[in-house]
C-alpha positions as CSV (number, residue, x, y, z in Angstrom):
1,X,0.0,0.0,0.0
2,X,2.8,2.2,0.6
3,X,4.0,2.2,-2.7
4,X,1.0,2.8,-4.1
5,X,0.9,5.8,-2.2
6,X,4.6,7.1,-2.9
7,X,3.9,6.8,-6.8
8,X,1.7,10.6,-6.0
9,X,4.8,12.0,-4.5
10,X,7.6,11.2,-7.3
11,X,8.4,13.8,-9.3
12,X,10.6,14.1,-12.4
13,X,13.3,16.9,-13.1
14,X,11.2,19.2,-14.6
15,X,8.4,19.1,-11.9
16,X,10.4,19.8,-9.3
17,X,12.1,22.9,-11.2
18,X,8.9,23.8,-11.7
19,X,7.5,23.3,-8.1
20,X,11.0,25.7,-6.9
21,X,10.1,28.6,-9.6
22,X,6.4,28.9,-8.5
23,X,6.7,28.7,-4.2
24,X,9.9,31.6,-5.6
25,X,6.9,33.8,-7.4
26,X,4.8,33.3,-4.6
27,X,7.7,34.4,-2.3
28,X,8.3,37.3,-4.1
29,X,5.0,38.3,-4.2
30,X,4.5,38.3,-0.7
31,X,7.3,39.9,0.1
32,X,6.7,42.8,-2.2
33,X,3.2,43.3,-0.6
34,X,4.3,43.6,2.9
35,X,6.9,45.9,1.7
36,X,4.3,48.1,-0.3
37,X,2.4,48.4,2.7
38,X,5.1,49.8,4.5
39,X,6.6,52.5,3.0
40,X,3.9,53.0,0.8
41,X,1.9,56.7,1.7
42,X,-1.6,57.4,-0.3
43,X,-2.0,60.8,-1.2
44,X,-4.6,62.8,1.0
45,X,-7.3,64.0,-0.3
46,X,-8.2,67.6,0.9
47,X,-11.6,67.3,2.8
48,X,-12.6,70.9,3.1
49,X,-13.0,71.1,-0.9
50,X,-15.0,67.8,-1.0
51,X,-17.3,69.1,1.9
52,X,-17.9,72.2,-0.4
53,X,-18.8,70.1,-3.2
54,X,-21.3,68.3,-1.2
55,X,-22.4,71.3,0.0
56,X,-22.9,73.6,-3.5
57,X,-24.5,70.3,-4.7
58,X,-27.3,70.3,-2.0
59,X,-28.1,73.6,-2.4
60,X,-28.4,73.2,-6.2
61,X,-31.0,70.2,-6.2
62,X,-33.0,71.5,-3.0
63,X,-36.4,71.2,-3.6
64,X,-36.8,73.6,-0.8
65,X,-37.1,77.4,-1.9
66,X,-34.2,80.1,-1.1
67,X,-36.0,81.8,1.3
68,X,-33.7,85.0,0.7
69,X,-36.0,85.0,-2.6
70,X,-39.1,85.6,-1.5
71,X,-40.5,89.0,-1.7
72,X,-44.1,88.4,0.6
73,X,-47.0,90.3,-0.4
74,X,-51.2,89.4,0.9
75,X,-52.1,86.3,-1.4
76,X,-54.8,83.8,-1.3
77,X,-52.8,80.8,-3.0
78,X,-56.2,79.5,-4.7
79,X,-56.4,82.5,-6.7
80,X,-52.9,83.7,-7.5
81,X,-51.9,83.6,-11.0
82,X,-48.4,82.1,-12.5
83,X,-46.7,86.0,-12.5
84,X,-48.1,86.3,-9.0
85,X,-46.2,83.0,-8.0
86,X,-43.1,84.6,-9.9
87,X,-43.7,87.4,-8.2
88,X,-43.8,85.9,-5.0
89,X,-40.2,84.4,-5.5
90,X,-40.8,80.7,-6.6
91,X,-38.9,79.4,-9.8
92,X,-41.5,78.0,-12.8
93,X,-40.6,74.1,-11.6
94,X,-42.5,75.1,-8.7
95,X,-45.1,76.6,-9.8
96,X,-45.8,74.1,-12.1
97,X,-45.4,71.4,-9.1
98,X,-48.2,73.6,-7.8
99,X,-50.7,73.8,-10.3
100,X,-50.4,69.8,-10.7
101,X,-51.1,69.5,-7.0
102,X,-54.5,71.8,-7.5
103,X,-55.3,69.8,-10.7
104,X,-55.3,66.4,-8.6
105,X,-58.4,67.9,-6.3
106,X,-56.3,69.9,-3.6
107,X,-57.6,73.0,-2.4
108,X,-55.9,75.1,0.2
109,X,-58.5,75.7,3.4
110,X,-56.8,77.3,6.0
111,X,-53.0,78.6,5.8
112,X,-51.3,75.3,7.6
113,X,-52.8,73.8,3.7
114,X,-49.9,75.9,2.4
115,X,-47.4,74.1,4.2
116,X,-48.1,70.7,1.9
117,X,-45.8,71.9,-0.5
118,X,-42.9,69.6,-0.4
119,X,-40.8,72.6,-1.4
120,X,-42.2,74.9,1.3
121,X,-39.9,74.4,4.8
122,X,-40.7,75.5,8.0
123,X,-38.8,78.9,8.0
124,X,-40.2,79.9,4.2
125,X,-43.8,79.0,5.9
126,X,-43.3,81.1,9.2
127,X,-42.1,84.0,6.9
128,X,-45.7,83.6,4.3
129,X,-48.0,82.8,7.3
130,X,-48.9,86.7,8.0
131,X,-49.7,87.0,4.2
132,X,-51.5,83.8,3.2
133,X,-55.3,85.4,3.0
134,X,-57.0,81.8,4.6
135,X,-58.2,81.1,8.3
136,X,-56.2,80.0,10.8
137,X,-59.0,76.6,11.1
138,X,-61.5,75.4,9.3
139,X,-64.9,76.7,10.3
140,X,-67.4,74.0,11.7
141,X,-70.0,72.2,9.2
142,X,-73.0,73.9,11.0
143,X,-71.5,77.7,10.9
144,X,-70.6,76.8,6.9
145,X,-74.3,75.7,6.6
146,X,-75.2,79.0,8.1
147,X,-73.0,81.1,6.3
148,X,-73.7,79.8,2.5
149,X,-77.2,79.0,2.9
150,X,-79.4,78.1,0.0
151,X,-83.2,77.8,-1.2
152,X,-82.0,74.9,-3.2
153,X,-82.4,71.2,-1.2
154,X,-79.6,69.0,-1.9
155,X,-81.3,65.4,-3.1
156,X,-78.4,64.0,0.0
157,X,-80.3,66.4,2.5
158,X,-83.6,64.3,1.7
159,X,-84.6,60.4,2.2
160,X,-86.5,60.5,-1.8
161,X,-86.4,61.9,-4.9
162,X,-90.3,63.9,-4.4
163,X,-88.4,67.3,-4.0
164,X,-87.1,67.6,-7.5
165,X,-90.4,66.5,-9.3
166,X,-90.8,70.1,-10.5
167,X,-88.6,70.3,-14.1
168,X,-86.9,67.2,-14.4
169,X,-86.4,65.8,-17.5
170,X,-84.7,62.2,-17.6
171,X,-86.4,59.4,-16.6
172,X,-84.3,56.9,-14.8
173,X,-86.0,53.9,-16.1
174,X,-86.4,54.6,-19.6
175,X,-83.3,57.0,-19.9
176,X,-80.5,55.7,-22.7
177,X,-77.0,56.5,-21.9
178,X,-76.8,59.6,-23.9
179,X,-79.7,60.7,-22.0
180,X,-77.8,60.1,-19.2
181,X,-74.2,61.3,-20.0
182,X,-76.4,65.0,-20.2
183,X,-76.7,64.6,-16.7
184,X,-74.1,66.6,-14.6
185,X,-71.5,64.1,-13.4
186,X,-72.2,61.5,-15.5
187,X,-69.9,60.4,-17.9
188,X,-69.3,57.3,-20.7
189,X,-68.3,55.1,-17.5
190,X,-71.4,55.9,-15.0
191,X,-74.0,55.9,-17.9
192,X,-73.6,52.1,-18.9
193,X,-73.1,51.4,-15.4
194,X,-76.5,52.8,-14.6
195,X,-78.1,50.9,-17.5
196,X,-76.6,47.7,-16.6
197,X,-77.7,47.9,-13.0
198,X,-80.9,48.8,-14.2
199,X,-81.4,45.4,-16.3
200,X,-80.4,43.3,-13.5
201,X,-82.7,44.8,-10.7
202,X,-85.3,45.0,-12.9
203,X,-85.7,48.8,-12.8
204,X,-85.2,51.7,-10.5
205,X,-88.0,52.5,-7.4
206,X,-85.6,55.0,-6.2
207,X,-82.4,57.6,-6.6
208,X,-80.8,56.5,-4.0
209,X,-80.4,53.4,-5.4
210,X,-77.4,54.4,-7.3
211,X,-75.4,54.7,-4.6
212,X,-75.3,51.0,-5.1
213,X,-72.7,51.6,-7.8
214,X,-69.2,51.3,-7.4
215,X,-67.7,54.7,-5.9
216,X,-70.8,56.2,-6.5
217,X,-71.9,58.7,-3.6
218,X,-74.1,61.8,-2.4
219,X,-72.0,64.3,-3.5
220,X,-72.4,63.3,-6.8
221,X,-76.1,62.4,-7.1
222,X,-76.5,65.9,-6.2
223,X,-74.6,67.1,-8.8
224,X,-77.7,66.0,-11.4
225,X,-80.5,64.8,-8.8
226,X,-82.8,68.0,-9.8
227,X,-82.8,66.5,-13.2
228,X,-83.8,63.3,-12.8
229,X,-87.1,61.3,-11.8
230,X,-88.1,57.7,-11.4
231,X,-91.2,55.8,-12.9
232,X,-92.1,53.1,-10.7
233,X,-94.5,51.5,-13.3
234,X,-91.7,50.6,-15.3
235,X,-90.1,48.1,-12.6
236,X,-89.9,45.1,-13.9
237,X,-91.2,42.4,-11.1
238,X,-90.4,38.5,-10.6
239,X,-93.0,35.8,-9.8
240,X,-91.3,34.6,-7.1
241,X,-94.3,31.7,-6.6
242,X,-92.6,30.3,-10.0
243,X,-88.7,30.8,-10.6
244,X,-86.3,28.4,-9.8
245,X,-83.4,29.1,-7.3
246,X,-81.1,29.7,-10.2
247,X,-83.6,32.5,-11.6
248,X,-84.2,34.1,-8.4
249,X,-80.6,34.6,-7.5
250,X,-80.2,36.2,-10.7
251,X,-81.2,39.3,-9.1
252,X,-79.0,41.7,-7.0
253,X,-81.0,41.5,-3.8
254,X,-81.4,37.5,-4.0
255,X,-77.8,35.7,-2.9
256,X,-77.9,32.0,-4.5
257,X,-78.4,30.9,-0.8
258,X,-81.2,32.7,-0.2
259,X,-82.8,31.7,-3.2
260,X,-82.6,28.1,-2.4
261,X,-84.3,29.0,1.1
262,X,-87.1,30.4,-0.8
263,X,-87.3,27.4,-2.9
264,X,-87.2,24.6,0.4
265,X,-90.3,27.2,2.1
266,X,-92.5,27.2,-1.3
267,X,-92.4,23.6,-1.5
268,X,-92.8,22.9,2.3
269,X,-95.3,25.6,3.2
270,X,-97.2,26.5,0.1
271,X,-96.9,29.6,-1.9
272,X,-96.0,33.1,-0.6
273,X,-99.2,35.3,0.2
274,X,-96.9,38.5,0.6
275,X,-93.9,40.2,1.7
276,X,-95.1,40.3,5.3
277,X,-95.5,36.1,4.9
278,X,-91.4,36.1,3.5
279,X,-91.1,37.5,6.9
280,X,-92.7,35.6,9.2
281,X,-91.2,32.7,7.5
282,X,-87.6,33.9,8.8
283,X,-86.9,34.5,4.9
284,X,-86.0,38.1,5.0
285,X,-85.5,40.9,7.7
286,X,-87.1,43.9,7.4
287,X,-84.4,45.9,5.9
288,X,-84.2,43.5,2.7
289,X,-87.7,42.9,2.8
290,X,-88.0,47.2,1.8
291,X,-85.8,46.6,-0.6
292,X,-87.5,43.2,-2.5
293,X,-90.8,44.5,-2.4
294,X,-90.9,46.6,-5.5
295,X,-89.4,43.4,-7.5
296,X,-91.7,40.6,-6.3
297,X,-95.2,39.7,-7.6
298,X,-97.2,37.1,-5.6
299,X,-99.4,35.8,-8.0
């Protein structure tokens, strides 16, 4: 076995020569590094000029104004114009920062508003505040109510349409979607929505129903609720003594489960009389059974 093993450590002329020349090179090499690391010096750099780099460079890409620039005057920041702005001291990158900030819905309220500039600091704010024509705080809902108050009802104010019956001309239930999209607030989107929504329950009984649309809400129904009335007699209503589960739960109000409740009472108990027999029969509470009534026919 031994021999076997010293066949791995013979070597001919040349290996060995060769062996020598490379543990030489590696000798070399590490003597050259230790000796490089100690006499070797790097050259300093000088601190104080990269510090002033740093420091010209932060003042050049500050989105924060100069505030040695601005030249305050009395402004009410929803109303100033672009010159005003310039006037004011900001550049145009910030006055068009600005404008897209109004365009996305903000509106400044009360003077603190101001301050949600990214490019306005703390000190450029302090030295605005006395100028910036807003309140210091919002006033309360009830004193704004005082203060604007109007002859017109707002359909959100109101728990039905009946208020706006005098001039209205769409008609919920028969309207097309161009008829609709004249409607204030209504666009391409809203109009098909309303349409589609109107197939599946059958018809409208009531405005308020549309808040039943995706990110639809008051504030908008008032926007075009003065125009706009709702036929009853054009609901379209289900026999509910007939369908089968599947065609019951076809509508928005009836959940597949329910539905198959409705089936399992008809057969065990008989027909449905009325709404007030859905709820004696544990079928429906009286919330949903407000809103089924207008789609159900009992015959």
């Amino acid at each position: 076995m031994f021999k076997k093993l010293q066949i791995f450590f013979e070597h001919n002329r040349a290996e060995r020569n060769g062996t020598i020349a490379f543990l030489i090179i590696v000798l070399i090499a590490l003597i050259g590094t230790i000796l490089f690391a100690e006499f070797y010096t790097p050259q300093q750099k000088n601190t104080s000029e990269i510090a002033a780099y740093i420091e010209t460079h932060k003042k050049q890409n500050s989105p924060n104004l100069d505030i040695a620039t601005l030249k305050p005057f009395e402004f009410d920041p929803n109303t100033l114009s672009d010159s005003g702005y310039a006037q004011l001291g900001l550049t145009d990158k910030e006055i068009r920062t600005l404008r897209n900030y109004q365009k996305a819905g903000a509106e400044f309220e009360v003077k603190l508003d101001f301050k949600k500039l990214f490019f306005i600091d703390s000190a450029e704010y302090n030295l605005l505040e006395p100028f910036i024509q807003l309140p210091d705080s919002v006033m309360p809902k009830s004193d704004r109510r005082e203060s604007n108050k109007s002859t017109k009802i707002k359909w959100s104010d109101t728990t039905s349409y009946k208020p706006f019956e005098e001039n209205l001309n769409v008609e919920l239930n028969s309207a097309d979607t161009n008829a609709l999209k004249a409607l204030n607030g209504i666009g391409s989107y809203y109009a098909r929505e309303i349409v589609k929504y109107r197939t599946d329950l059958g018809g409208y009984y009531d405005i308020g129903q549309l808040l039943e649309l995706w990110k639809m809400d008051p504030s908008k129904i008032d926007l075009f609720a003065d125009r706009v009335t709702v036929d009853r007699n054009l609901i379209k209503t289900i026999p509910i003594n007939q369908l089968t589960a599947q065609e019951l739960a076809r509508h928005p109000y009836i959940s597949l489960h329910l539905a198959s409740k409705i089936i399992y009472a008809r057969e065990a108990e008989g027909n449905f009389s009325d709404m007030t027999d859905m709820e004696n029969r544990k079928l429906v509470n009286a919330e949903l059974s407000s809103k089924l009534a207008p789609y159900l026919d009992f015959e």
